[in-house]
C-alpha positions as CSV (number, residue, x, y, z in Angstrom):
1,X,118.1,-23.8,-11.0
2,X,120.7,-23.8,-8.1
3,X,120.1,-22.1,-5.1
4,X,122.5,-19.1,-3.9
5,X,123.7,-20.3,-0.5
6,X,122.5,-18.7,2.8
7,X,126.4,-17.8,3.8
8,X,127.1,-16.3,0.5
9,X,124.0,-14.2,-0.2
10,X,124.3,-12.7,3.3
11,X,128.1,-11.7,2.7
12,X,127.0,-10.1,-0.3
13,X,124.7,-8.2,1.2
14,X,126.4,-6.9,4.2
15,X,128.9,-6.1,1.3
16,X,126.4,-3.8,-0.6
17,X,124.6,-2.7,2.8
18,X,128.6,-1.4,3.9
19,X,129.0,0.3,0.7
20,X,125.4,2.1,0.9
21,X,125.4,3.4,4.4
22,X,127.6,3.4,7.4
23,X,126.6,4.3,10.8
24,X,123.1,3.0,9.7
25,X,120.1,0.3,11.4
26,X,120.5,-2.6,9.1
27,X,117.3,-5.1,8.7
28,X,116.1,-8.0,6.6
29,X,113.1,-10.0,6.0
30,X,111.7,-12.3,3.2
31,X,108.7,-10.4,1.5
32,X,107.7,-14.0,0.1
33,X,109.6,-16.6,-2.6
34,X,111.5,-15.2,-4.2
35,X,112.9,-11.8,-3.0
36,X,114.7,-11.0,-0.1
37,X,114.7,-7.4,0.9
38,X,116.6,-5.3,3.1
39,X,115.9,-2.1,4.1
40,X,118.8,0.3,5.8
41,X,117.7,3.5,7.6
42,X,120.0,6.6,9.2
43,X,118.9,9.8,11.1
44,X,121.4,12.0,9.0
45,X,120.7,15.0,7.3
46,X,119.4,13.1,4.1
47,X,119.7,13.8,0.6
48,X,118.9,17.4,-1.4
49,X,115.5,16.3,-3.4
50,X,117.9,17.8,-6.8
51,X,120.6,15.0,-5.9
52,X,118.7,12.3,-5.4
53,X,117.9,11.7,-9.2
54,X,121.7,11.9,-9.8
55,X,123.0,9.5,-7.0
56,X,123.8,6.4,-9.1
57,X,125.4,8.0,-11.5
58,X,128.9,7.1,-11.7
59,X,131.6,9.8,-9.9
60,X,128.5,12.0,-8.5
61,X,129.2,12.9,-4.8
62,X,127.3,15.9,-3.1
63,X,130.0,15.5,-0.6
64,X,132.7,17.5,-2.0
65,X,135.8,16.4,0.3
66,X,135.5,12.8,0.5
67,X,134.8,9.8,-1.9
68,X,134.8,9.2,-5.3
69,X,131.0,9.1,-6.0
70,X,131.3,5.5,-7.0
71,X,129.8,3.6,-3.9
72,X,126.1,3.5,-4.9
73,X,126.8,3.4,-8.7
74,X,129.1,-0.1,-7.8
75,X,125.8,-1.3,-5.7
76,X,123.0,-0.4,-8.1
77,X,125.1,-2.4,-10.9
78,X,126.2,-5.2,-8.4
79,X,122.0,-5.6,-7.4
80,X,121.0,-4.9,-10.8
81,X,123.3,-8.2,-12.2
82,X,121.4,-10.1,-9.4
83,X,118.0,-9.2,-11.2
84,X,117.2,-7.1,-8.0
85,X,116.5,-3.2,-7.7
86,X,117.6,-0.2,-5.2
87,X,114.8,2.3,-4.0
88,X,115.5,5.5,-2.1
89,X,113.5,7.7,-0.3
90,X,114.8,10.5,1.5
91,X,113.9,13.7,3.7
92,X,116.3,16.6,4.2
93,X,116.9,16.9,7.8
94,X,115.3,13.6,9.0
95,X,117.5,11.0,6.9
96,X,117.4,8.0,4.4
97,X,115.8,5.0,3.7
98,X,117.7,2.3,1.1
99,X,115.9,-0.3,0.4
100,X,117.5,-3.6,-1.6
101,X,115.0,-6.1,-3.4
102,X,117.2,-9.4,-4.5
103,X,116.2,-12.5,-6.2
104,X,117.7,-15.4,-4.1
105,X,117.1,-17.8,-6.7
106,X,118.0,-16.5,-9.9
107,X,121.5,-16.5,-11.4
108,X,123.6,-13.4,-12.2
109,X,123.1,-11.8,-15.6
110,X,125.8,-9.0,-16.4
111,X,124.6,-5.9,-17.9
């Protein structure tokens, strides 16, 4: 099985870490072979507990003025074809926490 190269998987993830959460404290750290996780954290207001079941699905956006509501439904596909996962916890009025769990040495399936 080939390895994904260092370069490569970090590009990809500063890709899917841009399209999560802007403005945001970015980390990363290697919970053990084979998973790399990275976990992004703002201070915003956070999401309404009735959204968050709702925010990967595709064109959902509780911000009525801008975007499409296809950012986090493009990541959760792009992780999930890397045999990864996307957890989110969230407080209203004390921000989120995305948190990215990626295979680094398994090859991309679609779905």
């Amino acid at each position: 099985m080939k390895q994904i190269p260092n370069q490569f998987l970090m590009a990809v993830l500063a890709l899917i870490v841009r399209l999560l959460v802007t403005n945001a404290w970015l980390g990363y750290a290697i919970d053990g072979p084979p998973t790399g996780v990275i976990e992004v954290k703002d201070t915003g207001s956070g999401i309404d507990p009735r959204d968050l079941p709702k925010i990967f699905d595709p064109f959902f956006t509780a911000k009525k003025r801008t975007g499409l509501g296809l950012g986090l439904s493009v990541c959760e596909r792009i992780v999930k074809n890397h045999g990864g996962r996307i957890e989110v916890e969230s407080q209203p009025g004390e921000g989120t926490q995305v948190t990215v769990h990626l295979p680094l040495e398994q090859k991309a399936t679609m779905i």
